[in-house]
C-alpha positions as CSV (number, residue, x, y, z in Angstrom):
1,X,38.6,-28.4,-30.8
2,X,42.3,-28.5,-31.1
3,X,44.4,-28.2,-27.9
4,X,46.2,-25.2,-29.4
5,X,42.4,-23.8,-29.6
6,X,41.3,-24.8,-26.5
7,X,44.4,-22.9,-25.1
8,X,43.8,-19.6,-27.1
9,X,40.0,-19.7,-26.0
10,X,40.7,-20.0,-22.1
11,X,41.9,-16.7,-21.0
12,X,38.8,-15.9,-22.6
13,X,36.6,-17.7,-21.1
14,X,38.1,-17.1,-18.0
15,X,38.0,-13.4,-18.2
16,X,34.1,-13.3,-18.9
17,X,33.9,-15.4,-15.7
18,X,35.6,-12.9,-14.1
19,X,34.1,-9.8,-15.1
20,X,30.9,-11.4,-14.5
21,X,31.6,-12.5,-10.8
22,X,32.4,-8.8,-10.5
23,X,29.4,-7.6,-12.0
24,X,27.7,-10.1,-9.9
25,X,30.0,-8.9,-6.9
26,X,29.0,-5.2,-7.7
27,X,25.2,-6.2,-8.3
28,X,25.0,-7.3,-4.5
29,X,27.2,-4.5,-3.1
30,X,24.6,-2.0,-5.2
31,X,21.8,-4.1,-3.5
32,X,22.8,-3.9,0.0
33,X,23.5,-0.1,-0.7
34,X,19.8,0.1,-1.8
35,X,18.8,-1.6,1.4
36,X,20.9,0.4,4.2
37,X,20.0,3.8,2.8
38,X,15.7,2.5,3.1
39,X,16.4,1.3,6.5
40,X,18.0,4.5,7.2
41,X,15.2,6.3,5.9
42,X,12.9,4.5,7.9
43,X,14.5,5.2,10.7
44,X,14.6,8.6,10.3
45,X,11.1,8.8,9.3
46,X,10.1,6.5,12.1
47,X,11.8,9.3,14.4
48,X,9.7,12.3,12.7
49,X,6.8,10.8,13.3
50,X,7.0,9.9,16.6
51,X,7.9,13.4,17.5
52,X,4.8,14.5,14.9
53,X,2.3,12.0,17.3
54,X,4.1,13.1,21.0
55,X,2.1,16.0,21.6
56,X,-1.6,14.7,20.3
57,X,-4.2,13.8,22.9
58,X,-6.3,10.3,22.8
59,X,-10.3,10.8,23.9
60,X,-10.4,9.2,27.4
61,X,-13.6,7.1,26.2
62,X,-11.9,4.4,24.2
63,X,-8.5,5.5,23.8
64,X,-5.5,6.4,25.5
65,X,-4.0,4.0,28.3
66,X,-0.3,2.0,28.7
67,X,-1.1,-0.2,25.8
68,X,-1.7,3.0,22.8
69,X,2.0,4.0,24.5
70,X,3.7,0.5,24.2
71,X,2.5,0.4,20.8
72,X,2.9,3.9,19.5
73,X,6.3,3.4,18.2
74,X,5.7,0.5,16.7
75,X,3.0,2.0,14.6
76,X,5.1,4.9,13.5
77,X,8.1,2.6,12.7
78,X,6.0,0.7,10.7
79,X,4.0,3.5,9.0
80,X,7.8,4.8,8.1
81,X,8.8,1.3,6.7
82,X,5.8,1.5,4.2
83,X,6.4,5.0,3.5
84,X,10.2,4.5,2.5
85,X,9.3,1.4,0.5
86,X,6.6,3.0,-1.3
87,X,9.4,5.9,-2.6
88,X,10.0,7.8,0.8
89,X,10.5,11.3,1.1
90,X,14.4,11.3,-0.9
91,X,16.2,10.8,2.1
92,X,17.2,7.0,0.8
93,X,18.3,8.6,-2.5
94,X,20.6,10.9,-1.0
95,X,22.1,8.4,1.1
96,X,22.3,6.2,-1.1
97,X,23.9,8.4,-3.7
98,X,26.7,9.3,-1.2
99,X,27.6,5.7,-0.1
100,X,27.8,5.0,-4.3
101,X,30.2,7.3,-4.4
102,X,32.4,6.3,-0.8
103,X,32.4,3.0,-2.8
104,X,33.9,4.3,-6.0
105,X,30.5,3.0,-8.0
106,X,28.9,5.8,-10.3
107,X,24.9,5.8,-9.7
């Protein structure tokens, strides 16, 4: 390739790399999105289902006791991580919609 070639093909090249880095750039901005509105929906539904469980009773043969409370919130948090992984309830798409747009991405 001529230098006069290599010259003309450049900006070219150059511009791909750039629109690429961006896309890249925009790929892991999207991702991230993705990821805060699930944990926010987790949260959320970690919350609700605490306050569902707050009020049921445990037998007194077997069940009950400071260990079941200890480990009652962990069980709901984790019940809500599975739940908002598995598709959730649309909280994480409304959320997620909303911080697309404070962004300036499109959906």
């Amino acid at each position: 390739m001529s230098l006069l070639a290599a010259a003309i093909a450049a900006p070219t090249v150059i511009d791909t790399v750039g629109k690429t880095a961006a896309s890249t750039a925009e790929l892991l901005k999207r991702g991230k999105i993705r990821e805060t509105a699930q944990k926010f929906e987790a949260s959320f539904l970690s919350v609700m289902m605490q306050s569902m469980t707050a009020g049921m009773k445990t037998p007194e043969i077997g069940g009950g006791g400071t260990g079941e409370e200890m480990f009652k919130s962990l069980l709901a948090e984790e019940m809500a991580k599975q739940v908002s992984k598995a598709g959730g309830v649309g909280v994480a798409a409304a959320v997620q919609k909303e911080m697309l747009k404070m962004q300036g991405l499109k959906e």
